[in-house]
N, C-alpha and C positions, 0 to 999 in steps of 0.2 A: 601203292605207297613205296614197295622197294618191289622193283623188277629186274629181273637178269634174263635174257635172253643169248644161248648158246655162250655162255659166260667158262673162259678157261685161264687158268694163270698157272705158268711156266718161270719158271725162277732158270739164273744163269749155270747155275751146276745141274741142271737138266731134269734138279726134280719136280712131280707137276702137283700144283697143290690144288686146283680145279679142274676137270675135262667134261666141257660143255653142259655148262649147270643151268637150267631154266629152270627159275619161280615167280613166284607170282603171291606177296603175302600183302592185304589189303589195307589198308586206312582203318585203324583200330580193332586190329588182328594181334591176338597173342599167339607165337609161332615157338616151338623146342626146338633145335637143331640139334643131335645129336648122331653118335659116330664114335670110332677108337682114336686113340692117341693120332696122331697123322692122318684120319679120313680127310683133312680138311677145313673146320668149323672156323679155327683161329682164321685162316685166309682169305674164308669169306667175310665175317664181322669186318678185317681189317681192306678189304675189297668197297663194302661199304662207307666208311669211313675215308675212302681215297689214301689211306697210309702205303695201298700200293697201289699199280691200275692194271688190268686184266691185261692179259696178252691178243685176246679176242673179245669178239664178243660185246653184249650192251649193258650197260648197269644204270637204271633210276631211281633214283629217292625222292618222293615227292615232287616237285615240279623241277629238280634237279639231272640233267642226263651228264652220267659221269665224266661223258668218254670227251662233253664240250667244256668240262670244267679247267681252266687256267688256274694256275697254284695261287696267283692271287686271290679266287674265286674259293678256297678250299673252307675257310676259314669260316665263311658265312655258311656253307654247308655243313657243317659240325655244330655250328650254335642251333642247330636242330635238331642237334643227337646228342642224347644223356650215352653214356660210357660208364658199367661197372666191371670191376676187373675182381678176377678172385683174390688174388695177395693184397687188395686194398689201394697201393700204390702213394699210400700218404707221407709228408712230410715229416718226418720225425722231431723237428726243431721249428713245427709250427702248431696253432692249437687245434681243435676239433673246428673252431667257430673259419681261423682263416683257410682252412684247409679245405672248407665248403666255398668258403668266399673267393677262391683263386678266381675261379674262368669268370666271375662276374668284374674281377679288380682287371682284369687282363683286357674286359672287355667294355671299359672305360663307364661301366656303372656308378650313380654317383650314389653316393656313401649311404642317405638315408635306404634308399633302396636296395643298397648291399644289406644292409643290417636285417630289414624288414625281409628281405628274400629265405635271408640265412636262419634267421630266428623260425621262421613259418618252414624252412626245410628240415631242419633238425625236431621242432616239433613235431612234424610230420612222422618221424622214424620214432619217438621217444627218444628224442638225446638232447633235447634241449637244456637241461640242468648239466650236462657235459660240455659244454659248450667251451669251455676254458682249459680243458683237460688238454692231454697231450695224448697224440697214440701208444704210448707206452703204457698209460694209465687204464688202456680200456678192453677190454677181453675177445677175443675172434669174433663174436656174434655181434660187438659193439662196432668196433672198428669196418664189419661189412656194412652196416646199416650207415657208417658215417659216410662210404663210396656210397652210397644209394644217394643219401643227400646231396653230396658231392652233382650225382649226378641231373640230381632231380631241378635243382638251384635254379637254371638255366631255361624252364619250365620248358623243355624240348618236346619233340613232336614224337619223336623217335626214341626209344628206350633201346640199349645193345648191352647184355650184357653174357660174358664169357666165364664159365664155369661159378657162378658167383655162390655157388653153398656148395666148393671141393673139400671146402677146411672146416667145417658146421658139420656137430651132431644132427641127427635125425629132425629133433623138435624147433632147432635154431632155422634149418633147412627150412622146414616148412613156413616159419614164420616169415622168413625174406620171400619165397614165392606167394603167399598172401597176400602182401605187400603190393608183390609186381601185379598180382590179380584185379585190386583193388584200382591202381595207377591204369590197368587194362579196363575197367571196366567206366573210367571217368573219360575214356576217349582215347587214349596211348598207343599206339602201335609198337608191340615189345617182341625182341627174338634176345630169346635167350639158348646161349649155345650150353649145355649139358651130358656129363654120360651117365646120370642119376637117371635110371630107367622108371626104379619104382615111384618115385617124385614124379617124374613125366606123366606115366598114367594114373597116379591120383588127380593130378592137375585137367585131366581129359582134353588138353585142346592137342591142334593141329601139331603133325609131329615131321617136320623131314628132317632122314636119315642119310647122312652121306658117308659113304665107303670107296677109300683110294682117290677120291674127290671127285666120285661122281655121283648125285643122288639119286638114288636108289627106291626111296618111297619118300612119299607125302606133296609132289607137284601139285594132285589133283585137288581140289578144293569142293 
């Protein structure tokens, strides 16, 4: 499902934010990515995503190979990636309901099925009686669970999400990765990038660990 083979990226001030990363995480696999500040993590999700492209190296996601993707081509590759991000990253002068509904309005869904998408994704978290609220109205544990909808909406193949319980208590923490469990266990293929160690190993799955951007453990499956 997402492959990197001898995978490095070099940024123009010469700092390197991969050196030759191979893995290998499978077609409804839940994976941890974890590591310090600067090992790395963000550059891979965003490697994924094609928001940058490797300097070496092969990258594929599902029957996607990165390195043949035309920008016009990016587009349709991401409508098979959900994205949670840990600051949330929502509209402030829009409501919980359009704020789920963006990538479906963007991506020329017609109305009835916007409605139905977003209703059945906010139920899914418990936020569908918020549905009308505004991010200002709703508490850190709320407002993550509305990026899950957000991401979920779009019903992707691929789940990415990057540090998503940095701002959550212990008990909030666990509920969003239950969450991504449950989404793992109906077929999902999810990496979630993390430095919550003890989180990690309650969760028992597969763990790679990258340092100075190189991985370090967890290739082997």
């Amino acid at each position: 499902m997402i492959v990197f083979e001898h995978v490095s990226k070099r940024f123009p001030n010469g700092y390197t934010g991969l050196d030759n990363v191979s893995l290998h995480i499978r077609r409804g696999e839940m994976v941890f990515l974890t590591g310090h500040s600067g090992a790395g993590k963000s550059t891979l999700l965003r490697l994924v995503l094609l928001m940058d492209r490797p300097s070496s190296g092969r990258i594929q996601v599902g029957g996607y190979s990165l390195s043949r993707l035309r920008r016009g081509q990016i587009p349709a590759l991401r409508r098979h990636i959900g994205v949670v991000f840990q600051d949330h990253q929502l509209l402030a002068d829009r409501s919980v309901f359009e704020n789920v509904a963006i990538a479906l309005r963007v991506a020329d869904f017609y109305p009835d099925e916007i409605d139905s998408r977003v209703r059945a994704a906010l139920d899914m978290v418990g936020l569908l009686d918020r549905a009308a609220l505004f991010p200002e109205a709703l508490s850190g544990g709320e407002l993550q669970r509305v990026g899950i909808a957000r991401a979920m909406v779009t019903r992707p193949t691929v789940l990415l999400a990057d540090e998503p319980t940095g701002n959550l208590d212990p008990a909030l923490s666990a509920d969003i990765m239950q969450r991504f469990n449950k989404y793992n266990q109906a077929g999902m293929t999810i990496l979630v990038a993390t430095h919550d160690l003890d989180l990690v190993r309650q969760m028992g799955h597969r763990t790679l660990t990258l340092e100075k951007g190189r991985l370090v453990s967890g290739a082997a499956q």
